[in-house]
N, C-alpha and C positions, 0 to 999 in steps of 0.2 A: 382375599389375596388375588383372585381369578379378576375380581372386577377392576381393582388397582391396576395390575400389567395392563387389563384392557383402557384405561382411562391413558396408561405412561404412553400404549402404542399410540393412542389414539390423536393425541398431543403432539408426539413426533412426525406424525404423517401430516398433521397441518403446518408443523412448523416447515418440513421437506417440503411441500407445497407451494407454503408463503414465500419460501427462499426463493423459489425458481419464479415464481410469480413477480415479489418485488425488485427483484435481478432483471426479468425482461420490461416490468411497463412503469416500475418506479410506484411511488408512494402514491400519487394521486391517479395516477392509471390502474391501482388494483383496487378489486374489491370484495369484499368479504366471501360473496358470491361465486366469485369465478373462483377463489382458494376451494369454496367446500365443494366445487365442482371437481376440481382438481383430486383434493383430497380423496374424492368417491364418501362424500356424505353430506348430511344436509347443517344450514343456516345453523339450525337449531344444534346440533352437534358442537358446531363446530364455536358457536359463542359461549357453551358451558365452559370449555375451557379461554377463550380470549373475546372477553366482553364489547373490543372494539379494535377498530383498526391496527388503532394508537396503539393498543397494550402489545397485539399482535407484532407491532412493527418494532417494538421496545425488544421481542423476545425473538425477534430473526436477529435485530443486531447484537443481540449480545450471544447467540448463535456465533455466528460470523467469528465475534471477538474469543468465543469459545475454543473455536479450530484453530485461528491462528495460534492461538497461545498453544497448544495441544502441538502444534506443528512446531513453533520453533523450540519448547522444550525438548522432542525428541530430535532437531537440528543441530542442536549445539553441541561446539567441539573444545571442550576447553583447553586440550593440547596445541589448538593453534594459536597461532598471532592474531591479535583483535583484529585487527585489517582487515584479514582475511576471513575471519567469523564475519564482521559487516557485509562484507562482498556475498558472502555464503547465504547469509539472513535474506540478503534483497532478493537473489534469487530463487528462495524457498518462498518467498511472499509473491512474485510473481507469477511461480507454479501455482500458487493458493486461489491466485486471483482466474487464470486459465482452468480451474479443476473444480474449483468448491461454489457452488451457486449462494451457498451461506454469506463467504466473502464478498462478493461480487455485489450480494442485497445489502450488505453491510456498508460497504462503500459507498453505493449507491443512497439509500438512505440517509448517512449519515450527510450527504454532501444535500440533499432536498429534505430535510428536519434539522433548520437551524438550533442550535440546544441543545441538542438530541447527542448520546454517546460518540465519539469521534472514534472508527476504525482502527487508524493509526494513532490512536493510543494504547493499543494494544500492547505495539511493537514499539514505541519511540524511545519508552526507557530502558530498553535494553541498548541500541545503538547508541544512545547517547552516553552510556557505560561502560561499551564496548570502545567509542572510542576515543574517550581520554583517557580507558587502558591505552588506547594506540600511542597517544599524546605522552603520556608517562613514559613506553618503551620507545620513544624516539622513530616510532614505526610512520607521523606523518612529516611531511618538510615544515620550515619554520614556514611559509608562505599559505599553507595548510593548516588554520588550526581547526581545534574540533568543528568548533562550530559553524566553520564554512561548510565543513564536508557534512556538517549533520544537513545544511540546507540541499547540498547535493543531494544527497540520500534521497531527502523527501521527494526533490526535481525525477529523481529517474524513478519509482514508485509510483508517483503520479503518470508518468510520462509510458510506463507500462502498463497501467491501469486505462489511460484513454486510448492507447492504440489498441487493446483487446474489448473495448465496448464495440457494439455494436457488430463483433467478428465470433462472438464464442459457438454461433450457430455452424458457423463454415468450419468443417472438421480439418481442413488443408491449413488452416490458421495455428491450430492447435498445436503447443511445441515452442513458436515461434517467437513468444515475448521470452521468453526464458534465454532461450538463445540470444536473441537483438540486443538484451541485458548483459549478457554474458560478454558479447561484442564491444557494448559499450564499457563496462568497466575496465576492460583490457583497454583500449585507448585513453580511456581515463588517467588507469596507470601506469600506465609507459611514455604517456604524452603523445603529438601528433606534429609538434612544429621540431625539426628538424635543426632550424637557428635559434640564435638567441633572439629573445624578446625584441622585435624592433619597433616603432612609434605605432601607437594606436595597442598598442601588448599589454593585459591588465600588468604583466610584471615591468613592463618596462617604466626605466627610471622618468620622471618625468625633463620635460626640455628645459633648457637650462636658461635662466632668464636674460633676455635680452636686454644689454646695457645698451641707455642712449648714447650716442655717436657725438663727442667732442667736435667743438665748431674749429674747420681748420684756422691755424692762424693768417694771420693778412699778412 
């Protein structure tokens, strides 16, 4: 039993290791090496339990996909409007992606190991349920259906995930995609143009076709 907890610990401190490892240098910049450094144990430790890189990097992301799932089950509100669960979600995955080094490797791997489990499958089939609940209660405009807003979704996720690369080191960063998110969905839904739709407007109607011009008579 004593030797078991010590194998579970010992497993968790490479995987806490691997995470912040392949978060900072990516798949092909770590190596086995610099984890069991990390770890505080050696090569040989640390391959009884993950035989190669690959297997390693298989079990940070599904790590990753671990927590998030962990996070948005204890997220969710089902007394609200699906709308607004959506809106709630992105910004707890944003926080995930600022806080959790698992997410961060997950992401990250998933997007340099073509094949390999995709992050944002984690979470896709919740939002994509969440919102043609919306779609059912009338909650998006006809001009909004699901599946536009599901590619939003993905756009601003993405679009939080690359302004926090390369910034999780600067503590004055921290906070800040959560917010910028928060920012943008409010102008999201309230809108920003002021008029109606005019030429060049995805909603405007298109121009109206030009008939040719009758030959004056003589």
């Amino acid at each position: 039993m004593v030797r078991q907890e010590r194998a579970l610990r010992t497993r968790a401190a490479v995987i806490t290791a691997a995470c912040a490892e392949f978060a900072r240098a990516g798949y092909d910049g770590t190596s086995l090496s610099r984890i069991s450094q990390l770890a505080g144990m050696s090569v040989g430790a640390l391959t009884f339990h993950f035989r190669t890189k690959q297997e390693l990097a298989d079990a940070v992301q599904e790590e990753g996909r671990s927590v998030t799932l962990a996070a948005l089950d204890g997220h969710a509100y089902a007394d609200r409007p699906a709308l607004c669960q959506v809106v709630g979600l992105t910004l707890e995955l944003a926080r995930l992606m600022e806080e959790e080094a698992s997410v961060r490797a997950a992401i990250r791997l998933s997007r340099e190991r073509p094949g390999s489990a995709s992050w944002s499958q984690a979470w896709l089939p919740t939002v994509r349920k969440l919102l043609d609940e919306a779609h059912e209660a009338g909650q998006l405009r006809e001009s909004a259906p699901a599946a536009d807003v599901m590619t939003l979704v993905e756009h601003l996720t993405d679009g939080a995930e690359v302004y926090l690369r390369g910034r999780v080191e600067d503590e004055s960063e921290l906070g800040n995609a959560v917010a910028r998110l928060r920012t943008v969905w409010k102008l999201t839904l309230t809108g920003v143009s002021a008029d109606p739709p005019g030429p060049g407007h995805p909603e405007a109607p298109p121009p109206a076709p030009r008939l040719a011009s009758k030959p004056e008579p003589a």
